[in-house]
N, C-alpha and C positions, 0 to 999 in steps of 0.2 A: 324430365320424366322420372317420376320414384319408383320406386323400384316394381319387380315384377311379383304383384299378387296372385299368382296362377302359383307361384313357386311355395309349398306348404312343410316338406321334406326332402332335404340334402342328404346326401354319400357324398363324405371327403374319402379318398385314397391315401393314405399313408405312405412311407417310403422303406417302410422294413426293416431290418437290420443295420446296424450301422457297418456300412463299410469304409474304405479311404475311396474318396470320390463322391460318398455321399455321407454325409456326417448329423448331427442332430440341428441344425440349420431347419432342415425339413419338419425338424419336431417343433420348433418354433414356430416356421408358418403357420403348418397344419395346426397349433394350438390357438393361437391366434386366428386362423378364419372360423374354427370351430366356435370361439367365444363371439365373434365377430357374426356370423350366421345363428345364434341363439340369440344375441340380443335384440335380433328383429323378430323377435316370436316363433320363428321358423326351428322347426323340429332336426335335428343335427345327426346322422348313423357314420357311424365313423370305420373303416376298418386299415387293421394295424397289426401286424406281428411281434411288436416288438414291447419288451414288457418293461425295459427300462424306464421309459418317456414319460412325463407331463403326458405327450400328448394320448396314452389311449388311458388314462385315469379316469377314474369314474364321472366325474364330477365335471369332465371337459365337454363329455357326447350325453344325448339323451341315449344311446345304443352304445357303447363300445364293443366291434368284435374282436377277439385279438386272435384272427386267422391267420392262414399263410396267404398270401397275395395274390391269390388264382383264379382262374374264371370260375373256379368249382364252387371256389366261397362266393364269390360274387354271386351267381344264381342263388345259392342258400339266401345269400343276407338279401335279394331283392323276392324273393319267394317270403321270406319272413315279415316283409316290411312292404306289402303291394301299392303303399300310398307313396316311396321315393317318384320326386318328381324328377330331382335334376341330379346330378353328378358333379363333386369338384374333382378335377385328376390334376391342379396345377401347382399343388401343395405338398408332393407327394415325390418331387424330382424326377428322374428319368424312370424310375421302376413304377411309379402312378401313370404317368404316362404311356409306358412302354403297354400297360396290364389295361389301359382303357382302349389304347389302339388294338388289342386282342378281344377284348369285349364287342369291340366295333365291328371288327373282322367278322365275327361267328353271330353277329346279329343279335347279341344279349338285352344291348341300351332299345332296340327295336321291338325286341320283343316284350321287355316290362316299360317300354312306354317311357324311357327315360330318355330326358336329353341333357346332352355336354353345357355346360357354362363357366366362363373363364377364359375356354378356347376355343377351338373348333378345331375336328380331324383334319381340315385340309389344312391347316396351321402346323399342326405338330407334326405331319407327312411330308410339306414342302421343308420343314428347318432340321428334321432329323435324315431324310432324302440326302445324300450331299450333292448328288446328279442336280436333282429337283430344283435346290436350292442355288446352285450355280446358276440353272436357266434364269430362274427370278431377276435374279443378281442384273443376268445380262438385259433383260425386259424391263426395267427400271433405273437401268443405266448407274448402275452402280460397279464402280472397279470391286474385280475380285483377282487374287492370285489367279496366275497359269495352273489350271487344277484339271484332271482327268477322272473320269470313276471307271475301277476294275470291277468285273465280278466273277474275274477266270484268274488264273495263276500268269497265261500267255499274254493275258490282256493288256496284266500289268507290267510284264514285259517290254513290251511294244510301247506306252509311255511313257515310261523309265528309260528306253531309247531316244524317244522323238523330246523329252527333257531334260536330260544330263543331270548329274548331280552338284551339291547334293538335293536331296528331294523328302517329303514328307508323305508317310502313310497316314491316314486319319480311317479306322472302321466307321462305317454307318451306324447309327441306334447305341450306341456305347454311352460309358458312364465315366467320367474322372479320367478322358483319355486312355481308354484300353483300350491297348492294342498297338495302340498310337507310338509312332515312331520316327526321329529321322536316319535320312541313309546316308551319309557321305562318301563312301566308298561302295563300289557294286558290286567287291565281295561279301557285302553283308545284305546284299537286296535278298534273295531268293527266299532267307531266312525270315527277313523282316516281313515279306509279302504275306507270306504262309500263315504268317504268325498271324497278321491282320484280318485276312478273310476269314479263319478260324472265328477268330474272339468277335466277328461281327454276327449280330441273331441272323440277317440276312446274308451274309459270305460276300456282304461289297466293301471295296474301300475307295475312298477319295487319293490322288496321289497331284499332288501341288508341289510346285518351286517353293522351295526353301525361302522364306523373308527372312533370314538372318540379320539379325542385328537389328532389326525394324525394333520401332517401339512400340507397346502394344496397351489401348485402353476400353475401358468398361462402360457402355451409359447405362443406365436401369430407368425404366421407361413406366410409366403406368398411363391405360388408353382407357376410356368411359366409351358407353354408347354412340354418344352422341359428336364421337371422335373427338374432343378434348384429350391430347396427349399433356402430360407433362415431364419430364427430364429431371428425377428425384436425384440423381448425385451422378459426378465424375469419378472414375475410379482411373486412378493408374499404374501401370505396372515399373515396379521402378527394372528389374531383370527387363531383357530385351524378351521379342519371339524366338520361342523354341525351349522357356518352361514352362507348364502347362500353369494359367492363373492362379490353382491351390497350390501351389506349390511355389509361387513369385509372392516377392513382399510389395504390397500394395497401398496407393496411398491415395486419398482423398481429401479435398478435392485436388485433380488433377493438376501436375504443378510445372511442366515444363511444354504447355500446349499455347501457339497463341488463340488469341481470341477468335480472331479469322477462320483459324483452324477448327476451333472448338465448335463455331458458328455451325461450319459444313458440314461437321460430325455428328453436330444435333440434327439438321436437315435431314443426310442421312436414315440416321436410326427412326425419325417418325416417318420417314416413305418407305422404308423397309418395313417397322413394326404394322402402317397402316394396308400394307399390299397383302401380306399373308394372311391373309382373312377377318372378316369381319366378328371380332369378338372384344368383349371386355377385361381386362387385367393388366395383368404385371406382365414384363418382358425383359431381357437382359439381350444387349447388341454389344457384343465386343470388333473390334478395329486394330488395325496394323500402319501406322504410322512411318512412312520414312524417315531417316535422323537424317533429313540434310536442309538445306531455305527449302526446298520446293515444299514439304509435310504434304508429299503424295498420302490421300489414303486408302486403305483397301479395306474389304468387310469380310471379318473372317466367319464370324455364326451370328446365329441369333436364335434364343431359347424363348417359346414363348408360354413360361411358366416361372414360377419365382426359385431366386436360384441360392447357389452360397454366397454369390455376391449381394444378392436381395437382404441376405442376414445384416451384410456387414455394412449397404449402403443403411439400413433403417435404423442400425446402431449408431451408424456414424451421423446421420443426420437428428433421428426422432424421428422421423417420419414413418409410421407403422406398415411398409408397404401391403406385407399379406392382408393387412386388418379389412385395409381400404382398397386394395384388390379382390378381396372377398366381396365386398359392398358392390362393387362394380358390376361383379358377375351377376349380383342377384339384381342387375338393371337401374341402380343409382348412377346419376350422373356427378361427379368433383365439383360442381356450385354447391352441389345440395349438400355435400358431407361436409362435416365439422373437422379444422384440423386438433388431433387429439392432445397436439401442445400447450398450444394459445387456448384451445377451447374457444377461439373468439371467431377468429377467422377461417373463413373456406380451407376446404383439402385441394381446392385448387390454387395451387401457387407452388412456384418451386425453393425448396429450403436453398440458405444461404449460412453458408460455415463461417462462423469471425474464430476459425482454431481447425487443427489440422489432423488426418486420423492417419496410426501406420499401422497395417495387419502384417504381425508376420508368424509363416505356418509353423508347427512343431510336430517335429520327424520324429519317428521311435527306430529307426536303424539297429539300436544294440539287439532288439527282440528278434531280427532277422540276421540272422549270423549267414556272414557269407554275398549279402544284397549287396545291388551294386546302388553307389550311396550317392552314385550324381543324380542331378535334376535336369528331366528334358518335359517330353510332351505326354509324359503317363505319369498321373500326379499319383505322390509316393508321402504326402505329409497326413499326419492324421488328426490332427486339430489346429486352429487358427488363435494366435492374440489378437487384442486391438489394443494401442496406445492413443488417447488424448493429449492435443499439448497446445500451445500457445504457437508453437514455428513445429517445422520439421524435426528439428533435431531431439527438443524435447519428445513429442510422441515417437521416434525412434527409438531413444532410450527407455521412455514408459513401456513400451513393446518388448525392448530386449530384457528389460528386470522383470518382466510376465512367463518367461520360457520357461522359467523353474528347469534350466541345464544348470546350475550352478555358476552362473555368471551376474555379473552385477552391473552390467549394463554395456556398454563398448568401450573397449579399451580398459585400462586404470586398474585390474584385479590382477595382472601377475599373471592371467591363465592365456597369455595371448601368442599366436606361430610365431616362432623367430628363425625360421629355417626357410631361405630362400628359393629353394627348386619346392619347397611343402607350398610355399605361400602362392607360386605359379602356376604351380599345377589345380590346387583349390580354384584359382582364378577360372583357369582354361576349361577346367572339368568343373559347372558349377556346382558347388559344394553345398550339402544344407546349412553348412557354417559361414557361406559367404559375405550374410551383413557382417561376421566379426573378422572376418579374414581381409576387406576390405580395407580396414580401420588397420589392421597388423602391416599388409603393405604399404598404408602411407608411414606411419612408427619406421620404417624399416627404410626409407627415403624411395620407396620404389614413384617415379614420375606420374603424375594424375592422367599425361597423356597415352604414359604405357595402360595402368591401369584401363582407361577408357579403350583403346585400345583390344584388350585381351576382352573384357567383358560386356563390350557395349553398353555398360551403362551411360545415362546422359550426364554431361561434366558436372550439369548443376546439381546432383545427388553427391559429386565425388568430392565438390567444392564444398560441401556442406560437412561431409568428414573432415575435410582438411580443416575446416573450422576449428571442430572441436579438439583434432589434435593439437592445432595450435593455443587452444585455450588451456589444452592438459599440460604440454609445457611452461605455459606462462604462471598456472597455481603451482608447479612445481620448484618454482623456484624461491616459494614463500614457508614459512614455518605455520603451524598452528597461533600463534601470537603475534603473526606480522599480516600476515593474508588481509588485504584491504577488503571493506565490504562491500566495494562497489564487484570487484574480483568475484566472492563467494555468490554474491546477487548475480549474477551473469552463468556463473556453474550451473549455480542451481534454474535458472530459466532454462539452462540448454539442455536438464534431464541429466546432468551428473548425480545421482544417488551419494549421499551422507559417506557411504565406502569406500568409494571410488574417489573420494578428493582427501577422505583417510590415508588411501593406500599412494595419492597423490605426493601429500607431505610426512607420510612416515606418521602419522599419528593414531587413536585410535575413533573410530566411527561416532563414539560418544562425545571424544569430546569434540570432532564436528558439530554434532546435534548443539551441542551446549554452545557452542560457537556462535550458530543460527541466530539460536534463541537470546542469546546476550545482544547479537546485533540488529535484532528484528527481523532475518530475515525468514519468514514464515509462510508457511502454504496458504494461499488464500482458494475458496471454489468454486465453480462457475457454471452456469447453469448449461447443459446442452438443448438450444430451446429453436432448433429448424428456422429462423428467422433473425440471425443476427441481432438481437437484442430489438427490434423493430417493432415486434408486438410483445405485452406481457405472457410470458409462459408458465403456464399451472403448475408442470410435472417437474417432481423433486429430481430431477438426473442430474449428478456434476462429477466436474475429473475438477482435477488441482494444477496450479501454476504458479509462478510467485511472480509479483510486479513489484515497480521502483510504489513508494511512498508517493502518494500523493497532497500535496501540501494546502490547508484553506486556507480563507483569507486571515480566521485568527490567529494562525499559524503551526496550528496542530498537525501533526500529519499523519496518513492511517492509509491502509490497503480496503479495496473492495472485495469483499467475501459475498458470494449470491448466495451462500448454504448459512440460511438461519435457523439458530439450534432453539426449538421449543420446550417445553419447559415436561412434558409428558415421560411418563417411564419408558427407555427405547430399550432395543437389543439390538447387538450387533452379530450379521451371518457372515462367516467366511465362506465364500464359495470357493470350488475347486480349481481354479482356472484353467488353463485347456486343457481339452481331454488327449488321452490320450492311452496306451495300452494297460489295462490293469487301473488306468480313474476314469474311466467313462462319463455318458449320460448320468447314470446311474445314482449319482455324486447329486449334478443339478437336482433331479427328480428331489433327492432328500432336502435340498437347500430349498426349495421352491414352497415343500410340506411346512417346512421348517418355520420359513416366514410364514406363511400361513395361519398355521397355530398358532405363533407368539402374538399374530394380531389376537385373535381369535379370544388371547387371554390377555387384552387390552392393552399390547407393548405395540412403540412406536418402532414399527421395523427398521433396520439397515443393512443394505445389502453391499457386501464389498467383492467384487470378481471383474475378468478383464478380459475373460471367453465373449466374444459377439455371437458365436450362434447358437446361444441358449436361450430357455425362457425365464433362469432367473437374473438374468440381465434385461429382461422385459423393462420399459418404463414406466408400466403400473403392477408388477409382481410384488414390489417391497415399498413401506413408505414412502422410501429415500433411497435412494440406488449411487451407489457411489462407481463409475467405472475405472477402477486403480487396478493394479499390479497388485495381486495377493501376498505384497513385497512388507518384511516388514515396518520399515521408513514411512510408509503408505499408509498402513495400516495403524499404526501409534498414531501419528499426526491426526487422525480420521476418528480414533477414539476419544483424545486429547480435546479434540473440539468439539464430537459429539455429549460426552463422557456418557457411556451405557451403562444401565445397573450392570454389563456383564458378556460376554461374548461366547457364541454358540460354535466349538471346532470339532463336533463329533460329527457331521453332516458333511463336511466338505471334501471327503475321502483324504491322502496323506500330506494333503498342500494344506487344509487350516490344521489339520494334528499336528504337524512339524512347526506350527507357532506358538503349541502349547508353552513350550517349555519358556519364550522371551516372554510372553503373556503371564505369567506366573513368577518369572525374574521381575516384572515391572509392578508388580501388586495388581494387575489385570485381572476380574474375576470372569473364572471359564467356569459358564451354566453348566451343571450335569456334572458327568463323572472327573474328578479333580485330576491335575497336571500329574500328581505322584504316582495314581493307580496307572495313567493312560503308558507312565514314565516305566510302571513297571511290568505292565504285559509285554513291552517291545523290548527289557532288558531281560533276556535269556538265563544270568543266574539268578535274579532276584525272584523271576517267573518259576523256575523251575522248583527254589528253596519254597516257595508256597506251594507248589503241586507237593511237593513231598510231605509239608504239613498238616497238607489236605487229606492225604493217604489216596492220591490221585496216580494211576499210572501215566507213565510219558515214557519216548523213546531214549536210551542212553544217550549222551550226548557230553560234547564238551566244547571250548572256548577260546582259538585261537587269531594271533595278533600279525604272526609271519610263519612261511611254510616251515619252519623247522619245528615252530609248536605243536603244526598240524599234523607235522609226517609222529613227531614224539606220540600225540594224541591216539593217532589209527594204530598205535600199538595196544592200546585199551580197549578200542572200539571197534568192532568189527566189521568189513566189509560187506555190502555196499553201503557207501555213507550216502549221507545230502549234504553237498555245501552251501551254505546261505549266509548273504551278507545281513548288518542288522538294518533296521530303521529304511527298508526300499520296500515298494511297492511292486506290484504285479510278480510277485520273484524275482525281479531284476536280477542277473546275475546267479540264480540258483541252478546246483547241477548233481546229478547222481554219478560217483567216484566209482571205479570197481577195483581200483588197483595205486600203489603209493604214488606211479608214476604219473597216472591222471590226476590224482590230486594235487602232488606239486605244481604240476603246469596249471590248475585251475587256480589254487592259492596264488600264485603269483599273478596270477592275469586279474584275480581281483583287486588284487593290492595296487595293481597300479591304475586300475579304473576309480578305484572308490578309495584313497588312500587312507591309513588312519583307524580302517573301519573292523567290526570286532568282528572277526566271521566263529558261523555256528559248525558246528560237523555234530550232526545226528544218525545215529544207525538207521538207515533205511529199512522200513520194516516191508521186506520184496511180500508181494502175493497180498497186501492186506488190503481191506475195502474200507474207503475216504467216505467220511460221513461230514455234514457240516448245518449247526445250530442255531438260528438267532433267537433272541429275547428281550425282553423289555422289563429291567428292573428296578425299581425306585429306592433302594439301600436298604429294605425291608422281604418286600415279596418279588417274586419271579413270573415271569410269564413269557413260558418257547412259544415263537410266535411260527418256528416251523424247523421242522430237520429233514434234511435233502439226502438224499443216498447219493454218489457219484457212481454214473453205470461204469468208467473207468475206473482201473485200480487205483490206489493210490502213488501220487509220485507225477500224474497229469496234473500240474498247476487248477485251484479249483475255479476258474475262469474260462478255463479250456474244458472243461469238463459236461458232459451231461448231465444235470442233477434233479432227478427228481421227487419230486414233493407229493404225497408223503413216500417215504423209505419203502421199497419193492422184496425186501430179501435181507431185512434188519430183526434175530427174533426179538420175541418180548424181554428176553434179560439182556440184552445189549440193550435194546431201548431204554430201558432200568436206569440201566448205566448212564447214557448220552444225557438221561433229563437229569439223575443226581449229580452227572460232572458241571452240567451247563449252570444250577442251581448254586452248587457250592463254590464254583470259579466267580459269578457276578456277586454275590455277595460277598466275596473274600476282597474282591476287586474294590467295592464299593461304588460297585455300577450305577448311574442315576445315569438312566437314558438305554440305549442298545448296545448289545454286544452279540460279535459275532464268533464262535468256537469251531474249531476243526478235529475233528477226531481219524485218527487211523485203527479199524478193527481187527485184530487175527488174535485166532484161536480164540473167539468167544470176549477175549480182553480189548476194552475199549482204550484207546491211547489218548493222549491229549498233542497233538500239532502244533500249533497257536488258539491264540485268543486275542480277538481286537473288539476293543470297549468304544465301538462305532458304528456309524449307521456301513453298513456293507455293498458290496456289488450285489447279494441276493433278495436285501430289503424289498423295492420295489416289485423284483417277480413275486415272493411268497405275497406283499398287498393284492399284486391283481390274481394271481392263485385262488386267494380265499377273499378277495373283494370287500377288503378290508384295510381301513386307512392308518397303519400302524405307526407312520414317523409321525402323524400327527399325533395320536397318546402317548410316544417315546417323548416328545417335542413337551411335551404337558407335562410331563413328569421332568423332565429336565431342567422345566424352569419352575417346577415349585408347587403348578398349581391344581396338579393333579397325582393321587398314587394310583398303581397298578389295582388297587382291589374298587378301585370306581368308573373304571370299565367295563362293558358287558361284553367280552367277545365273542362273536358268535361265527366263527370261520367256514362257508359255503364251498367244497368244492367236489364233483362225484369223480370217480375216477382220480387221477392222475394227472400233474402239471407236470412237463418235462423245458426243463432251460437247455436250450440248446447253442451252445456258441459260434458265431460267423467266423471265418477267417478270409482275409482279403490277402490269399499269396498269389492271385492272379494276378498281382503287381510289382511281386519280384519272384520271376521263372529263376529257376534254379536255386534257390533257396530250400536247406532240409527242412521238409514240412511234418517231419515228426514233433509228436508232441512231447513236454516232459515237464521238470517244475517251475520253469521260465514262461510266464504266459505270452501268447501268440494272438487270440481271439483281437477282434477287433469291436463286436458285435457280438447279440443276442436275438434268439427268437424264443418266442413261447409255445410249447404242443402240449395239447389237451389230451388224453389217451379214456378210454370210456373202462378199458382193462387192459394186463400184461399179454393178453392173446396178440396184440394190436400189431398189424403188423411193422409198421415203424421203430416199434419197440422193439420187438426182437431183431429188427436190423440192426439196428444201435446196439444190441445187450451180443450181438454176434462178431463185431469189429472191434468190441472196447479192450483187447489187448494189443491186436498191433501196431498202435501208435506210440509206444513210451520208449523212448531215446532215454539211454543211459550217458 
């Protein structure tokens, strides 16, 4: 059957603000079925709050609204639009969901004549239900845990008795496991109970026997009409049950399941995906496995909407699940679609991996002072990597040189636990460090079966460390001029990084490199093509691996490379790699423009990042899509063989700026504003000596190495300081001083986080109002593309901040000021491309904060603001082919845009949730305001002092 003609106009749901549990994943779907529902002619209305995204861009919806997510806006947007015929809510994660089941409730979808596709109500009732879902379970003869539902405090009581511990709280209708908890002792029950029915919309919770120690895995499922399932990837959890999936390092395909086993488990998931209602799409079925011969299994949920595993199974496979999940909904059957790889063959067939994917998630802990830092069943990480590799071990290390913590892969850098009661305890309490803690107790001779033991992982993960330990000490006993190259070939298959067999033999990383290349052994790439090389694949996606030489008959011998370099002008994009606090979506969104334009002006794109659930990791967003480690070993090698007229690092927030400087050590050319300028807005005297040249005011400040410089300095400069390390993002580490003795304690607590590093101490200027710039300069002319007022003072990190667009309480001679400082900083700078400035105001005097000559965290809100596509004219001028005076801008907005920043501390209670110059946010929304009467505004302009922590 093709699809359903009756269907003329869609409403996708969005998922909002980015919090920890729902991450930009959802902006990928939802961007993909938006393009996916437009190329069948069908009219697309999208709504979204969130202004970061791809997905609510002009260019994705025939409508974008960018509301807040309520039934109020929904009436509006289906009173605006009387021809929606159908609704997608499965793209949108649990808050699309949650917000179509309230639609549902109040008879909204009824009353304009609108119906559900993708799912159906009785589907996302029975799987978010946990009662519900249980019944299912038992009427389909599927094991589930011993599990009770509370919806009284006594209730849960009473099976908390009749279960013993320990035992598991799970809230109904929740997101990224809030709520969720276990109990082991029953002096923590009363608490944990309380806490659960609280955080559920409904006040239930599920409360099950603890599967400890079980293993736990993932199917992703997609159903057609005409019930055609198929089983697009295994995922498995290498952590046991009992940490919540985003938060376990996960690997595909599943590697310690037998056949038999896997067999029963696909059974499973398509008689549970096909009982919960008759709909078409995407589904994710997660399972608990026993670790003994029997592989009892049990079925823990099932989501039947595309999830964060959907990101990661579509990356890891090619298979576009939302694309062709979307298709589904509008009534195509998997014969009829095309798969988007091969282009040759049906989308009905299941992908098959010849290489193996590791996700593992990244924590931002330090921004939460005080959080408790283990991992259970309330996921606490706030973006995911993905490693490609030829074995396991390779994509574990591609994954750990992606984290951007400052490690260089496992083991081999010198930064690893060597304290015995530290390394057990990590073990016992699982740590967000425990793939590298792992690796430190085998170093340390702690037994595989202790290990195994204390963390339940399965041997075959712990045998695969031992591996490589054993290989780290067998190169270690070679010098750089002995090291056989059968040895070095073997490192490098198993994902040792250039550094790390450096730091191996005592030598330096280059002349490994040189080593490589003397011996032949070189990266060759390889196509990620869903069919194990089986059918011809279209789409340009490759990761890197090295193999033995292959010998012909004449005798020659060469590697196979599937990335053939054409002859066409390319560019190379750095992407940001995972997000996370202070480099968000926000980053993607620019890398996405980025490419975009470059095509635009006839350059053959290249995309380099190792984030899965973005869209500039898509398989058709960039020419050529490289998914590596934004590592630099990775990134040379990828140039080397691409060779680009030039490489774009203003886009990719501070993970491609922090590569300016190798890039520019290697004769690398970086499109747009040069290595020196970027070198010298982030060095604080060189910055400063040009503000004074400029006749530019800035706050007093000075430049210290250790606290005795500092406490010397605060005799100059007067209290309150701000302490700030250099060259970090989000403020990492920044803090307001009021007294010598906060200072020294803070100085030293930086020094030993960040060693090395030049810290700034600036006069706090108390009571002044934070204003913040961007612009688009081409080394000639200027053009402010918008100035935001912050409704807090200055001193809230401007991420944390409320900012709105245009300025509410800014007069005309500070204005004066803010456009001549903005003016005379990008040209002094020798801006080609965006730059973004901060200003502090008191007494009428405009200050200057910083300056970063980059695309920003506020680019994309001022574009959808004024509904104008600015990183693509920054992107244009960047590369050459455009100046700022051959632009017409013409920026649309009535009223007032206000950015509003998310915070997810419902994920660590007890945590001080004051705000200060260390950002927090996790997320964004956008509000429209018609005028300052408004009253959201004055709620916000009434609170915006007591949040700032000194």
């Amino acid at each position: 059957m093709p699809k359903d003609t009756s269907i003329k106009s869609v409403l996708i749901i969005g998922s909002g603000p980015i919090v920890i549990g729902q991450a930009c994943e959802f902006d990928y779907a939802g961007s993909q079925a938006a393009r996916s529902i437009r190329e069948e002619g069908i009219e697309v209305i999208l709504i979204n709050s969130n202004p970061a995204t791809i997905m609510t861009d002009p260019s994705m919806a025939d409508h974008v609204y960018l509301k807040p997510l309520t039934t109020k806006s929904i009436i509006e947007i289906l009173k605006a639009h009387p021809n929606i015929d159908a609704v997608l809510p499965t793209m949108g994660g649990q808050t699309a969901l949650n917000l179509c089941l309230e639609a549902e409730e109040k008879g909204i979808w009824s009353d304009f004549n609108v119906r559900l596709i993708g799912v159906d109500v009785n589907a996302i009732n029975i799987t978010e239900d946990r009662e519900q879902f249980k019944q299912l379970l038992e009427r389909i003869g599927i094991p589930a845990a011993p599990a009770k539902t509370a919806n009284s405090f006594l209730k849960g009581k009473e099976i908390a008795q009749e279960f013993g511990f320990p035992l598991v709280i799970r809230p109904s209708f929740t997101l990224g496991g809030t709520g969720a908890a276990f109990v082991h002792r029953k002096e923590d029950f009363d608490d944990l109970l309380t806490y659960g029915l609280e955080m559920s919309p409904i006040h239930e919770v599920l409360i099950d026997k603890a599967l400890l120690g079980w293993k736990e895995y993932e199917l992703e499922l997609l159903r057609d009409k005409n019930d055609n399932v198929v089983i697009i990837c295994s995922i498995e959890n290498m952590d046991p049950m009992g940490i919540h999936t985003g938060d376990s390092i996960t690997v595909a395909p599943a590697m310690t399941l037998s056949d038999t086993t896997f067999q029963k488990m696909r059974d499973m998931a398509i008689l549970m995906m096909r009982s919960i209602g008759n709909f078409a799409g995407g589904c994710n079925v997660q399972f608990a496995v026993s670790p003994d011969d029997k592989e009892d299994i049990v079925a823990i949920e099932i989501n039947p909407r595309v999830s964060r595993s959907s990101a990661l199974a579509s990356k890891a496979t090619g298979y576009p699940i939302a694309k062709i999940a979307s298709k589904l909904a509008l009534g195509y059957h998997l014969d009829e679609l095309q798969n988007q790889i091969t282009k040759s063959t049906s989308a009905l067939f299941e992908p098959t991996l010849d290489y193996v994917i590791v996700k593992i998630p990244r924590w931002n802990f330090d921004k939460f002072e005080g959080a408790d830092r283990t991992l259970g069943l309330q996921m606490k990480s706030v973006g995911e990597v993905m490693g490609i590799g030829r074995s396991f071990q390779e994509a574990l290390h591609k994954a750990t040189q992606s984290l951007e913590i400052k490690r260089n892969g496992l083991g081999a850098d010198g930064k690893g636990y060597t304290n015995y009661e530290q390394i057990i305890d990590k073990l016992t309490h699982a740590s967000w460090d425990r793939v590298f803690v792992i690796y430190d107790a085998i170093q340390m001779g702690i037994p595989l079966s202790r290990i195994h033991e204390i963390t339940k992982i399965d041997m075959w993960f712990l045998k695969q460390y031992e591996e490589l330990y054993s290989l780290e000490r067998e190169v270690s006993n070679f010098k750089i001029d002995t090291l056989p190259k059968e040895l070095l070939l073997e490192a490098k298959q198993k994902g040792f990084a250039d550094r790390q067999i450096a730091h191996m033999m005592g030598c330096l990383e280059s002349e490994v490199y040189n080593k490589r290349e003397e011996m032949g052994v070189k990266r060759v790439y390889k196509l990620v093509d869903t069919c194990a090389a089986e059918f011809e694949a279209k789409t340009p996606y490759y990761y890197s691996t090295f193999e033995a030489e292959i010998e012909r008959a004449d005798g020659t011998r060469y590697v196979h490379n599937e990335s053939i370099v054409s002859d066409k002008k390319k560019v190379v994009v750095l992407g940001s790699g995972p997000n996370r606090i202070g480099q968000g979506i926000e980053f993607d969104y620019s890398c996405v423009h980025g490419v975009l334009a470059a095509a635009e002006c006839g350059y053959e794109t290249i995309m380099i990042n190792c984030n899965p659930e973005t869209v500039s990791t898509d398989f058709d967003t960039a020419d050529k899509l490289y998914f590596e480690p934004v590592f630099w070993e990775h990134i040379y090698d990828i140039i080397r063989h691409e060779k680009p007229e030039g490489v774009i690092v203003q886009l990719g927030g501070q993970t491609a700026l922090k590569l300016a400087e190798k890039l520019d050590r290697y004769g690398i050319k970086i499109l747009g504003t040069s290595f020196d300028a970027l070198d010298l807005a982030e060095d604080r005297g060189r910055f400063s000596d040009l503000l004074t040249e400029l006749g530019i005011p800035f706050p007093k400040f000075g430049i210290a190495e250790s606290a005795d410089e500092a406490s010397k300095l605060a005799e100059t400069l007067d209290f309150p300081l701000l302490v700030r390390p250099s060259y970090v993002l989000g403020g990492q580490g920044m803090k307001i001083v009021i007294n010598k003795q906060e200072l020294e304690e803070h100085v030293i607590d930086l020094l030993k986080s960040i060693p090395g590093n030049k810290l700034l101490l600036d006069n706090y200027l108390d009571g002044a109002i934070e204003a913040e710039a961007d612009a688009i300069c081409d080394g000639e002319d200027v053009y402010i593309i918008g100035i935001m007022e912050h409704i807090e003072p200055c001193g809230v990190h401007s991420g944390d901040s409320n900012a709105t667009l245009p300025p509410f309480n800014l007069g005309e001679f500070v204005m004066q000021q803010i456009k001549d400082h903005t003016k005379k900083i990008a040209l002094a700078l020798k801006t080609v491309g965006l730059i973004n400035i901060q200003f502090a105001i008191k007494d009428d005097i405009v200050y200057i904060i910083e300056a970063n000559p980059r695309a920003s965290r506020t680019v994309p809100f001022i574009a959808k603001a004024y509904g104008e596509p600015y990183v693509n004219y920054a992107t244009k001028v960047m590369l050459g082919a455009k100046k700022v005076k051959d632009f017409t801008f013409n920026p649309k907005l009535d009223g007032f845009a206000i950015k509003q920043p998310v915070f997810s501390f419902s994920k660590f209670p007890g945590v001080n949730k004051q705000l200060g110059p260390e950002m927090k946010s996790t997320g964004e929304s956008i509000l429209f305001i018609d005028d300052l009467k408004d009253d959201q505004f004055y709620e916000l302009y009434s609170r915006r002092k007591m949040y700032l922590s000194k």
